[in-house]
C-alpha positions as CSV (number, residue, x, y, z in Angstrom):
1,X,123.3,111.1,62.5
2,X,120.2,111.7,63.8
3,X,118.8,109.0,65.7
4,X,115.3,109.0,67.6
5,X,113.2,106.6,70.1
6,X,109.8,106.7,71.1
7,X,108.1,105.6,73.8
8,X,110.1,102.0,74.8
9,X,111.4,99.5,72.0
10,X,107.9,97.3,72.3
11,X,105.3,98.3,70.0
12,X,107.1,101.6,69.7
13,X,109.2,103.9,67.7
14,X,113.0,103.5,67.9
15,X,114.8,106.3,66.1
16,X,118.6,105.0,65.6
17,X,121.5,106.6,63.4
18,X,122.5,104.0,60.4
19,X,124.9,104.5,57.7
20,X,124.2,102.6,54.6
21,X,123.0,99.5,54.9
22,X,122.3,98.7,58.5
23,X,122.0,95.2,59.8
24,X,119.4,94.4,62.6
25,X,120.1,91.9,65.1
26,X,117.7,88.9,65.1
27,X,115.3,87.6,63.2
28,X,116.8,90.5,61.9
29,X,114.9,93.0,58.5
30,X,116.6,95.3,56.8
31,X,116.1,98.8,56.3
32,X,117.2,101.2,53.5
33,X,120.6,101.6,55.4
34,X,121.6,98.1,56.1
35,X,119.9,95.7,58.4
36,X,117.5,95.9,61.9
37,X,118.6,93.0,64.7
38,X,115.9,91.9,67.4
39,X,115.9,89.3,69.5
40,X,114.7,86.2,68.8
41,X,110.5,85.9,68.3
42,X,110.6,89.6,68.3
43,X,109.8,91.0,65.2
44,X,111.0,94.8,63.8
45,X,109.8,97.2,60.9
46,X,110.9,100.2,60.0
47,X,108.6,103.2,59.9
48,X,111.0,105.7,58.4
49,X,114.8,106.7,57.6
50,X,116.2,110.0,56.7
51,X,119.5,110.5,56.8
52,X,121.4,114.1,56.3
53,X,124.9,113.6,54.4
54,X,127.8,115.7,54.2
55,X,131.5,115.7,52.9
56,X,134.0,118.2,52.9
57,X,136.5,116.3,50.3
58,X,138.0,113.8,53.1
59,X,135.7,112.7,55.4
60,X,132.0,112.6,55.5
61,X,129.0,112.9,57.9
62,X,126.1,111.2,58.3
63,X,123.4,112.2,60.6
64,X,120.3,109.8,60.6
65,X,117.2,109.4,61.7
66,X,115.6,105.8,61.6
67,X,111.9,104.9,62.7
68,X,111.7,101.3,64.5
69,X,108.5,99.7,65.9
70,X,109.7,96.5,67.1
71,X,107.5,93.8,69.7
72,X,110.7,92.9,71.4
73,X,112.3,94.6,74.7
74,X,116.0,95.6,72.9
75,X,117.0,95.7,69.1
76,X,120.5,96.3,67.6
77,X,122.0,98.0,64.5
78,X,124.7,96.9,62.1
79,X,125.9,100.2,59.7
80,X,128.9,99.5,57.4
81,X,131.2,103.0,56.8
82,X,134.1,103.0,54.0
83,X,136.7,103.2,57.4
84,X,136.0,103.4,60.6
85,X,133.3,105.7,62.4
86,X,133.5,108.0,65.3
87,X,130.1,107.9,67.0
88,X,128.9,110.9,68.4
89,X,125.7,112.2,69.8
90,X,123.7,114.7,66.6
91,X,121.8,117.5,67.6
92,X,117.8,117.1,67.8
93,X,117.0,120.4,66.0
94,X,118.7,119.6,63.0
95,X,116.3,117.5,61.4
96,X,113.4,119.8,62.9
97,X,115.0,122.8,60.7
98,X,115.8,120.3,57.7
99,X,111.7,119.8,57.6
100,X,110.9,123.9,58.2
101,X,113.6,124.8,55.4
102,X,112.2,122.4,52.8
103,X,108.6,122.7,53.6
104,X,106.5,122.7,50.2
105,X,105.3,126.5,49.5
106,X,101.3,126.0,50.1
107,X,98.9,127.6,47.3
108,X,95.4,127.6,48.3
109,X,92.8,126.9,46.0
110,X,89.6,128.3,46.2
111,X,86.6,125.9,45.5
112,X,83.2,127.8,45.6
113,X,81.2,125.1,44.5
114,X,82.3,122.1,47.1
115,X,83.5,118.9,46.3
116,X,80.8,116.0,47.5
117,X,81.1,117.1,51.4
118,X,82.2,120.2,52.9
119,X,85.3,120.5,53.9
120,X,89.0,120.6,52.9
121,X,91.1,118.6,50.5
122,X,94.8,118.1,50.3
123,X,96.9,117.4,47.5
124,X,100.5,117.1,48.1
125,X,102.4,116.8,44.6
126,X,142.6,99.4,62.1
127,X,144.4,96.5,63.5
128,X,144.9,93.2,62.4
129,X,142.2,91.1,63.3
130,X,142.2,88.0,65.7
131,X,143.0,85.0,64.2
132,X,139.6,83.3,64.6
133,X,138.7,85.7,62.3
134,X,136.4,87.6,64.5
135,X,136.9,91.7,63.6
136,X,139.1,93.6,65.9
137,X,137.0,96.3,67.9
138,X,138.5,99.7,67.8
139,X,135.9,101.7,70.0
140,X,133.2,101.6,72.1
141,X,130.9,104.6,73.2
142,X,127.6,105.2,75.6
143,X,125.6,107.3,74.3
144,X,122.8,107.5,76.8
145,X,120.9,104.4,76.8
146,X,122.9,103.4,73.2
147,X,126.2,101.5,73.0
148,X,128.0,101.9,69.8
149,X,130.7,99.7,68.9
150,X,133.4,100.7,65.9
151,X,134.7,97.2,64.5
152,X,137.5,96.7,61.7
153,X,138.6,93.6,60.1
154,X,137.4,89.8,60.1
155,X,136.1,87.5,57.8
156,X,132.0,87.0,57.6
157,X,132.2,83.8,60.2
158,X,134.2,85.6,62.6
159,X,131.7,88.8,62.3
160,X,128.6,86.5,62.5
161,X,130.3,85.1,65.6
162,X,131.1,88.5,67.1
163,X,127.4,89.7,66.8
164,X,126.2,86.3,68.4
165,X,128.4,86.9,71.2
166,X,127.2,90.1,71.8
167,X,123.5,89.8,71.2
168,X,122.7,90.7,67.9
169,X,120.8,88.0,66.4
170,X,120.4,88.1,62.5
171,X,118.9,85.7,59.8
172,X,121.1,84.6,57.0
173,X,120.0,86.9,54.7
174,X,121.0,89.5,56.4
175,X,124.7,88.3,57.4
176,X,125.1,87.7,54.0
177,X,124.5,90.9,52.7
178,X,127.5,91.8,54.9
179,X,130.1,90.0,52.6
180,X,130.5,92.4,49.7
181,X,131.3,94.7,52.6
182,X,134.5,92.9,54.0
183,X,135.1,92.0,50.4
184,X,135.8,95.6,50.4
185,X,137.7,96.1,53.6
186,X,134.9,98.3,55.1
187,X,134.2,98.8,59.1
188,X,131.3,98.5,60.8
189,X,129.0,99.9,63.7
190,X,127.2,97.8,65.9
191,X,124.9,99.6,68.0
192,X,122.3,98.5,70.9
193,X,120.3,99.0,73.4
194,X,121.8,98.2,77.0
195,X,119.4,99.5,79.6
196,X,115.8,98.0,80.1
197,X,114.4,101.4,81.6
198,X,111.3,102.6,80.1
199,X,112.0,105.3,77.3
200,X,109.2,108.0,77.1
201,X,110.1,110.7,74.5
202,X,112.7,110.6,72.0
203,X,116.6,109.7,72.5
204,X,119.1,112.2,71.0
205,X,120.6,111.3,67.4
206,X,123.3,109.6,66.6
207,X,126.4,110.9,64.0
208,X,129.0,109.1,62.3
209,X,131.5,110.4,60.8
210,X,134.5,109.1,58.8
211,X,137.1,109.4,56.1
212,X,135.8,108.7,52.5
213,X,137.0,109.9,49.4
214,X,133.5,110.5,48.0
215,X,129.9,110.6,49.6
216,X,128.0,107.4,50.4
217,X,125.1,106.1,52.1
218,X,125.3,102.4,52.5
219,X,122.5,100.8,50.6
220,X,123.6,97.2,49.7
221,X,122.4,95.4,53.5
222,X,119.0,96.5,51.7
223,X,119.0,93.5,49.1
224,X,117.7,91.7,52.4
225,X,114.5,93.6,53.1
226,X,111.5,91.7,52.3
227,X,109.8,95.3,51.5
228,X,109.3,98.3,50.0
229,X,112.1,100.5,51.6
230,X,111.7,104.3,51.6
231,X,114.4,106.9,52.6
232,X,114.6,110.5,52.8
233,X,118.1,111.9,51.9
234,X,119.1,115.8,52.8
235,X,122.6,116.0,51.1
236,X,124.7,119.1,51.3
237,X,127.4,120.1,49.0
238,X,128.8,123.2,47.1
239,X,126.5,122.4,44.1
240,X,123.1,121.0,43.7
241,X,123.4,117.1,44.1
242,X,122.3,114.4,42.4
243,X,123.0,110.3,42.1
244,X,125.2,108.9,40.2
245,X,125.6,104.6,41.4
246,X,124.4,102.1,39.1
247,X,121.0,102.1,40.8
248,X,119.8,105.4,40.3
249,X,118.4,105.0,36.9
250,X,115.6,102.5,38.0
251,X,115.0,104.1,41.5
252,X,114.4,106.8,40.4
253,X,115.2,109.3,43.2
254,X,112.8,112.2,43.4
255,X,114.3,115.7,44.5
256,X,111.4,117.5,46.9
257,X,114.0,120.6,47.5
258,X,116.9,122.3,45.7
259,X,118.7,125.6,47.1
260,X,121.0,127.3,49.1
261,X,120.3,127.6,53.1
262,X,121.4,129.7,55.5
263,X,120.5,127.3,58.4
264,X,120.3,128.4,62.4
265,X,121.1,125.1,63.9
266,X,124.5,125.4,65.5
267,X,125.1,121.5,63.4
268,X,123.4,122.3,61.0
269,X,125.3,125.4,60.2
270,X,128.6,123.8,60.9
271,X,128.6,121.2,57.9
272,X,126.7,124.1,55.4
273,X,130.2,126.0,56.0
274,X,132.5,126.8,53.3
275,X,130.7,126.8,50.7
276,X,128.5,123.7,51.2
277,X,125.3,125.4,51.9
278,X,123.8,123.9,49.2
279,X,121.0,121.8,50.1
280,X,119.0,118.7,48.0
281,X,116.5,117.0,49.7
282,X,115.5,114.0,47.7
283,X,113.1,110.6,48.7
284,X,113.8,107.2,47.3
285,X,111.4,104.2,47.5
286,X,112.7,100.9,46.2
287,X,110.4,98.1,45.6
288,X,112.7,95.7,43.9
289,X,115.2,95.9,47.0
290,X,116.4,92.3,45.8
291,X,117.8,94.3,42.3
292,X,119.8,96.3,44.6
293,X,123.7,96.2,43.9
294,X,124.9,99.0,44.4
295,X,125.5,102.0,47.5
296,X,124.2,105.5,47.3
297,X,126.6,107.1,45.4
298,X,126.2,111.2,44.9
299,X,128.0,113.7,42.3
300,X,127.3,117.8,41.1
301,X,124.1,118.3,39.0
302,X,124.6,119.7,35.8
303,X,122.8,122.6,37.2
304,X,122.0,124.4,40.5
305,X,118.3,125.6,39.7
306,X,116.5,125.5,42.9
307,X,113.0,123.7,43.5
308,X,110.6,123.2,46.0
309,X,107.9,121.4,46.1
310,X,104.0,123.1,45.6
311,X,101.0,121.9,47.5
312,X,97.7,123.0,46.8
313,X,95.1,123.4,49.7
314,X,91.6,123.7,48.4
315,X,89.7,125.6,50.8
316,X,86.0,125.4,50.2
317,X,84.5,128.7,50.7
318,X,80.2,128.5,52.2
319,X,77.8,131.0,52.9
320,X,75.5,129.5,56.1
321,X,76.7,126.0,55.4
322,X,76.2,125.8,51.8
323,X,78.7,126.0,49.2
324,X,79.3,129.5,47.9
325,X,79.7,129.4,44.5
326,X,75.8,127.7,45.0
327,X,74.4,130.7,47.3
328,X,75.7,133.6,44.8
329,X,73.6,131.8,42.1
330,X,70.6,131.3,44.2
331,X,71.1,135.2,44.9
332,X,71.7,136.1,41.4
333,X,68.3,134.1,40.7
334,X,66.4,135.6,43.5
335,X,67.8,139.4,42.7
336,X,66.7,138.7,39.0
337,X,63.2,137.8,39.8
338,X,62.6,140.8,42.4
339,X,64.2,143.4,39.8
340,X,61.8,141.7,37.2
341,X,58.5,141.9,39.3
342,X,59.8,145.2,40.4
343,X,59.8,146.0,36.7
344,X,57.0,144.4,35.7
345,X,54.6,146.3,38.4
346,X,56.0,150.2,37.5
347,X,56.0,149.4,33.6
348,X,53.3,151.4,31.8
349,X,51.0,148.2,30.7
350,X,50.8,147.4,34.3
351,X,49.7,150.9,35.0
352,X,46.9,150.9,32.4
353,X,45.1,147.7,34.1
């Protein structure tokens, strides 16, 4: 997954992997993949999420980038998988090629008679767990300044009394939303940050990866957000790709890309292999986040008719600082009197006086 941070965690841009619904440590938010964790007083929004999915039949890939802008020192993440993750570092030019290959074809419009001022417009259409209950922890990884934990097992008291323990503080709301999630014998991840350095630039991403016998991006941590949540989805598969959960009729994803890639990132190329270089790019924005019920759930289109997006760019086009289209007529106008008094003064009347 691809995972960025920007500039420290106070007041600035945290960019963390998260698989479906990821849980934020206290008073924690939620975000389209689950929940956001800060600590306590601190407060957290996310800026962006945009996640690139793959599965090759057994096991699937998730490489995500989440925008944070958070007032405390240190946040956390909670991301439920189907079974447990492997956390790895993602590669930083992956999402960088994601943005150049589905970049909207530009059409410029030419305006000749401006548009109120000059200028430009844009129009962009595991094992048992312990007895208390608390999950068993299967792994643990440093990923720079990034500690990801892989935990299995445990009932929602125990889990809630894991993350206390280990400095992820989340409201209610949020813990709850976990529940459905053990219901259904899933893992979790559980990452934070664990130096108190200064960060300038961006951290490299964050993947998970695990087995699944179909694609899924966690959504149901999201019933907690108290806003509109927004995520951009790149999914790869053999066929063009579309949802299919219980959600996607009133979501109402909207597809910005449809077609096959032949991608130059060394990652990027890896999961487009055998045959899965088929590439949707699609953007949800859910309002009602407490109607959420259901995970992303993904299946083949009916069809693999490739799309991309158009923008139109009007360029307004002057002649010595006034709209064109305006100094052709004033030429016309001017050309039509001079050709008339030019006519007037050789015609044969005009001669006679």
């Amino acid at each position: 997954m691809l995972l960025r941070w920007t500039a420290r965690l106070v007041a600035a841009a945290i960019v963390v992997l998260g698989v479906g619904g990821i849980g934020v440590a206290g008073p924690a938010s939620a975000c389209a993949c689950g929940g956001v964790a800060v600590p306590t007083g601190a407060d957290a929004r996310v800026a962006d999420e945009t996640a690139l999915l793959s599965w090759d039949g057994q096991h699937e890939t998730i490489d995500m980038r989440l925008g944070l802008r958070t007032t405390g020192d240190s946040a956390g993440l909670i991301v439920p998988t189907p079974t447990p993750a492997t956390v790895t570092a993602g590669s930083t030019g992956t999402f960088s090629e994601l943005s150049e290959l589905t970049a909207p074809r530009v059409i410029k419009d030419r305006e000749w008679f401006g548009h109120g001022g000059l200028g430009f417009g844009l129009t962009v259409g595991a094992g048992a767990p312990p007895r208390d209950g608390r999950p068993t922890v299967l792994a643990q990884v440093q990923l720079g300044p990034l500690q990801a934990t892989t935990l299995s097992g445990g009932d929602l008291t125990g889990v809630r009394q894991w993350l206390s323990d280990n400095g992820y503080r989340m409201r209610d709301e949020v813990i709850a939303t976990l529940q459905p999630y053990l219901s259904d014998g899933w893992s979790f991840v559980a990452m934070r940050l664990t130096s108190t350095a200064p960060l300038a630039g961006s951290l490299d991403p964050v993947r998970l990866s695990f087995a699944s016998d179909r694609m899924v991006y966690p959504m149901r941590m999201s019933r907690a957000a108290t806003q509109t949540q927004t995520v951009r989805l790149y999914v790869l598969g053999a066929h063009r790709m579309q949802r299919d959960d219980a959600d996607s009729d009133w979501q109402d994803p909207s597809v910005t890309f449809a077609g096959r890639i032949d991608p130059a990132d060394a990652d990027l190329k890896q999961l487009s292999a055998n045959g899965h270089a088929f590439l949707t790019a699609m953007t949800v924005t859910i309002r009602e986040t407490a109607q959420i019920s259901s995970d992303f759930r993904f299946a083949d289109a009916p069809h693999d008719d490739a799309y991309r997006e158009v923008e139109h760019r009007t360029v307004y086009v002057e002649f010595l600082g006034i709209p064109a289209g305006y100094a052709v007529l004033i030429g016309v106008v001017l050309l039509t009197v001079v050709v008339g008094a030019v006519m007037l003064r050789t015609s044969p009347s005009s001669r006679r006086r």
